[in-house]
C-alpha positions as CSV (number, residue, x, y, z in Angstrom):
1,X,0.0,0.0,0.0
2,X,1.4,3.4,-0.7
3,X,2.8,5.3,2.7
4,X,2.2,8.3,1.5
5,X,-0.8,10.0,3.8
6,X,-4.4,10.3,2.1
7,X,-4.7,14.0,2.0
8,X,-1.2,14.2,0.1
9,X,-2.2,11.5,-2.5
10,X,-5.5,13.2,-3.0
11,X,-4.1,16.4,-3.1
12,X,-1.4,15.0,-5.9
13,X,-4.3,13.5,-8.2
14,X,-6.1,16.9,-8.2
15,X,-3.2,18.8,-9.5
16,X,-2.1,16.1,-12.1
17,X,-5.4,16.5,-13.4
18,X,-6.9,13.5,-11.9
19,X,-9.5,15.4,-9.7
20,X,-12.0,12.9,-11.0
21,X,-10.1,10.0,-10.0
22,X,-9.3,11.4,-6.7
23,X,-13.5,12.1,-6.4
24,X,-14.0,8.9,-7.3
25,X,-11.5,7.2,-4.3
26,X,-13.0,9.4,-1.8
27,X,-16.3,8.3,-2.9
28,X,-15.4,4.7,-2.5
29,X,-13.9,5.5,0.5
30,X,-16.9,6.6,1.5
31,X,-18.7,3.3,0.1
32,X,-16.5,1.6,2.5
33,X,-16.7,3.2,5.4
34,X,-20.5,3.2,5.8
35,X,-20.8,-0.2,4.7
36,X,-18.1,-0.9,7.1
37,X,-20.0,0.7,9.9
38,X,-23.6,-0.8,8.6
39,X,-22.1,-4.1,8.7
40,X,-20.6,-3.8,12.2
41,X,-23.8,-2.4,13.6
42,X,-26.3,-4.8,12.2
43,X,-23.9,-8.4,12.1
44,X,-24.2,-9.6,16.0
45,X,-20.4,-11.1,16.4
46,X,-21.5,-14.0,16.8
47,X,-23.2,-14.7,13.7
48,X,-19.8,-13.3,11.9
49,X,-18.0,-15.6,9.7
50,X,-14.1,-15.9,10.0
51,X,-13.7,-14.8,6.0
52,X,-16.7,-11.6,7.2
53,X,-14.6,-10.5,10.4
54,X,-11.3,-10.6,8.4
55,X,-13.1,-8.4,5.5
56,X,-14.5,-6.0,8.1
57,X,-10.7,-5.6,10.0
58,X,-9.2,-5.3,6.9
59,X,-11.3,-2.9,5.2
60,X,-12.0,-0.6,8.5
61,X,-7.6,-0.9,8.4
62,X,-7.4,0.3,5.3
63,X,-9.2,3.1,5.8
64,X,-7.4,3.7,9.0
65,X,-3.7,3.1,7.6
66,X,-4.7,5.4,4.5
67,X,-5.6,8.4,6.3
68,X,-9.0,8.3,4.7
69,X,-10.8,8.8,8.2
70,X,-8.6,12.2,9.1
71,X,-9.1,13.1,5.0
72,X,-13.0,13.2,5.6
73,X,-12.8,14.6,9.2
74,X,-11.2,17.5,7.8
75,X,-12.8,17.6,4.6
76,X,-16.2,17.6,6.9
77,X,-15.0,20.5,9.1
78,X,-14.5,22.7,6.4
79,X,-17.8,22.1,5.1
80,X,-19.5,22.6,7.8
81,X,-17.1,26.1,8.5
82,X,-18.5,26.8,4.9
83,X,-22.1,26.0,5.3
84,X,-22.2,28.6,9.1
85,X,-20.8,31.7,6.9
């Protein structure tokens, strides 16, 4: 997996003139993350399979060792900065 942090890879796309591609791996990160969360939240652990828990660690790790969470923490901040003025 590339080391380099979310924001920094996102922010590269953008200026190569990938800002659809980068729109399009935040919105899949997105994807992920709230099906992440939905599947956490509605899956009682013990009804999870082996192959469904390791899915759900390592997606919910990707996401962490990406940077995506911070990227859309701070990407939701500023909205909401720009939605108040």
């Amino acid at each position: 997996m590339n080391k380099k942090p979310f924001w920094n890879r996102m922010v590269d796309a953008y200026y190569k003139d990938e800002q659809s591609s980068a729109e399009e791996l935040d919105k899949v990160c997105g994807l992920l993350a709230w099906l992440s969360v939905h599947a956490d939240e509605d899956m009682p652990s013990e009804y999870r399979t082996k192959h469904f828990r390791n899915a759900l660690d390592e997606a919910v790790g990707y996401l962490e060792d990406s940077g995506w969470y911070e990227f859309n923490k701070n990407k939701c901040l500023k909205e909401s900065k720009n939605d108040n003025t």
